[in-house]
Backbone as CSV, one residue per row, in Angstrom:
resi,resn,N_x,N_y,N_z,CA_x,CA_y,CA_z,C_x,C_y,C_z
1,UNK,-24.042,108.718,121.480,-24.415,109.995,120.919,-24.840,110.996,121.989
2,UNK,-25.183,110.607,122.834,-25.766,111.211,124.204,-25.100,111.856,124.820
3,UNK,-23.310,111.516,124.677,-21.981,112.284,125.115,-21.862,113.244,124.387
4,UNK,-21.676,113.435,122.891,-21.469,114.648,122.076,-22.793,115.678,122.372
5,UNK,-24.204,115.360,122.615,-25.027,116.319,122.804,-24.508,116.865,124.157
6,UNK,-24.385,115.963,125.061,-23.936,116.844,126.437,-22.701,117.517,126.587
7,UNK,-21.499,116.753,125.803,-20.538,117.636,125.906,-20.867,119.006,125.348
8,UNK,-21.915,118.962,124.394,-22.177,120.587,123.448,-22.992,121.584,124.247
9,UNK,-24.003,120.699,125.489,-24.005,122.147,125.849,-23.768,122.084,127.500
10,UNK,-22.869,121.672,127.380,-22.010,122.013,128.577,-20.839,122.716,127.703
11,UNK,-20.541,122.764,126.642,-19.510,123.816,126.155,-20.252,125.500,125.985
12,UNK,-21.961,125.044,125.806,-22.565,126.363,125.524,-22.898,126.870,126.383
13,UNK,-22.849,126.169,127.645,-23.764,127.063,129.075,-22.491,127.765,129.758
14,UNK,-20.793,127.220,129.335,-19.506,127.216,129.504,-19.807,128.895,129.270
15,UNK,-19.519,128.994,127.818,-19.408,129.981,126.960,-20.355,131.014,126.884
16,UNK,-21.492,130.885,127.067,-22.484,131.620,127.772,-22.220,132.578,129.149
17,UNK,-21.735,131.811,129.925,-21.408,131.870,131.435,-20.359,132.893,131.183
18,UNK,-18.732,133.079,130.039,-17.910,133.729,129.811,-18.357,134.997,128.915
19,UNK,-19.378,134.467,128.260,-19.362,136.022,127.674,-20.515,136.703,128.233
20,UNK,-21.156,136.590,129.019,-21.728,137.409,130.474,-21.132,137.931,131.184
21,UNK,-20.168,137.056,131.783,-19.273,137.427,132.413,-18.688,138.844,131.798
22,UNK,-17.926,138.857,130.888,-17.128,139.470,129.732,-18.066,140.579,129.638
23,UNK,-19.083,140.604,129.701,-19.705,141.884,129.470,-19.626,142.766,130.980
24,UNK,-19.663,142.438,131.962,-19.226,143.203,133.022,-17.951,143.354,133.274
25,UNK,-17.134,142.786,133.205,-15.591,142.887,133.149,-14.729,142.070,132.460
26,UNK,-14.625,142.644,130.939,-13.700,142.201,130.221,-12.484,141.681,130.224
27,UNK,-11.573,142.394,130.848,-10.628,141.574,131.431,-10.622,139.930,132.195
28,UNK,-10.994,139.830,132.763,-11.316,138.703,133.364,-11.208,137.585,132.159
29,UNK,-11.776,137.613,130.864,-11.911,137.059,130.015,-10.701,137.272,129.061
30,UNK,-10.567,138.428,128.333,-9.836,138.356,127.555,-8.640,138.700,128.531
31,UNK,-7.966,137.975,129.137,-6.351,138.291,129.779,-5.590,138.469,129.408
32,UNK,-5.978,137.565,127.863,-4.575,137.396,127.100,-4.143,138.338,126.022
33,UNK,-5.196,139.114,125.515,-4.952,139.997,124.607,-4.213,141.574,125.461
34,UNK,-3.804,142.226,124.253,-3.181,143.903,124.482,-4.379,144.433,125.036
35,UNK,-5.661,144.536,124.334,-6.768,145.317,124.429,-7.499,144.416,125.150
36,UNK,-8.825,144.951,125.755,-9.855,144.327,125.904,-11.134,145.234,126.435
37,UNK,-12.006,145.127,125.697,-13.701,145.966,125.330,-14.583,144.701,124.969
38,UNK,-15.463,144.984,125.253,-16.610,144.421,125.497,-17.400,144.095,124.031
39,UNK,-16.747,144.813,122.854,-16.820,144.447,121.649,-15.895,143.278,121.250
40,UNK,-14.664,143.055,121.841,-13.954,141.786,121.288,-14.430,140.601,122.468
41,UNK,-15.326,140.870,123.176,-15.651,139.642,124.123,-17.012,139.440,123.440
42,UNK,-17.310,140.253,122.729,-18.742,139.612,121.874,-18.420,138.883,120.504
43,UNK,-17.220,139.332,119.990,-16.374,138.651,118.806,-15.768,137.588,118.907
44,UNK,-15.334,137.489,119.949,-14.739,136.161,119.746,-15.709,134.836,120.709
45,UNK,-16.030,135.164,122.334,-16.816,134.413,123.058,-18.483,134.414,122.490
46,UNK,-19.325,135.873,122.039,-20.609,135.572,121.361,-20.004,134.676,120.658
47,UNK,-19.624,134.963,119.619,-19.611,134.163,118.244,-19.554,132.622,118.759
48,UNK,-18.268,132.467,119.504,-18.468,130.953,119.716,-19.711,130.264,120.180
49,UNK,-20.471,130.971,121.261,-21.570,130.293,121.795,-22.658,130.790,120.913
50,UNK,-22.725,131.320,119.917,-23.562,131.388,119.157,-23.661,129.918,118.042
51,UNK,-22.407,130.056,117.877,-22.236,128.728,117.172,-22.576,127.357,117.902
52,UNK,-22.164,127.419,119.157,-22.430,126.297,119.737,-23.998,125.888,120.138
53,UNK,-24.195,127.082,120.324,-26.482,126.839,120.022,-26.718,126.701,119.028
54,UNK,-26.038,126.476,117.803,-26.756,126.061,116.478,-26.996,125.093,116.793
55,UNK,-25.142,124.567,117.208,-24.815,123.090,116.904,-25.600,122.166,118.097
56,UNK,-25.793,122.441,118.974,-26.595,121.821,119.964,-28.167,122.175,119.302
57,UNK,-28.661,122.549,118.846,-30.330,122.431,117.905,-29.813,121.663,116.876
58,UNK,-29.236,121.687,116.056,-28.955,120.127,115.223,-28.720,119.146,115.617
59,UNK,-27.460,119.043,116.362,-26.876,117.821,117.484,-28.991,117.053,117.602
60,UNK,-29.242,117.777,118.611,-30.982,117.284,119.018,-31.550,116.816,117.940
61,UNK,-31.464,117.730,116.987,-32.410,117.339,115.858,-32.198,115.680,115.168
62,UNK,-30.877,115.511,115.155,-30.343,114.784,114.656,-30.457,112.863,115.176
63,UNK,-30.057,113.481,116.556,-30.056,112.137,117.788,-31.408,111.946,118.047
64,UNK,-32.267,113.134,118.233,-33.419,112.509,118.833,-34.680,112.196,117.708
């Protein structure tokens, strides 16, 4: 169980790390899209690492 908590926030400090990033230069992040603003690097990268700090405070809650 000790692997799924660490893989989670090593996916959140990941994703964290990108949408910081993303806020100083968007591009860098979103490469792949037509557009890129600092509103779709909070839509799609926030959101994920938002999610992924839930799930890592349950993950804990859960295991420990």
């Amino acid at each position: 169980m000790d692997f799924i908590l660490n893989f989670l926030r090593i996916l959140f400090w990941i994703f964290l790390g990108l949408t910081l990033l993303g806020m100083f230069r968007p591009w860098w992040v979103l490469w792949f899209l037509d557009r890129q603003n600092r509103l779709l690097v909070l839509k799609y990268f926030g959101s994920i690492t938002v999610l992924l700090g839930l799930a890592v405070l349950v993950a804990e809650q859960l295991f420990n």
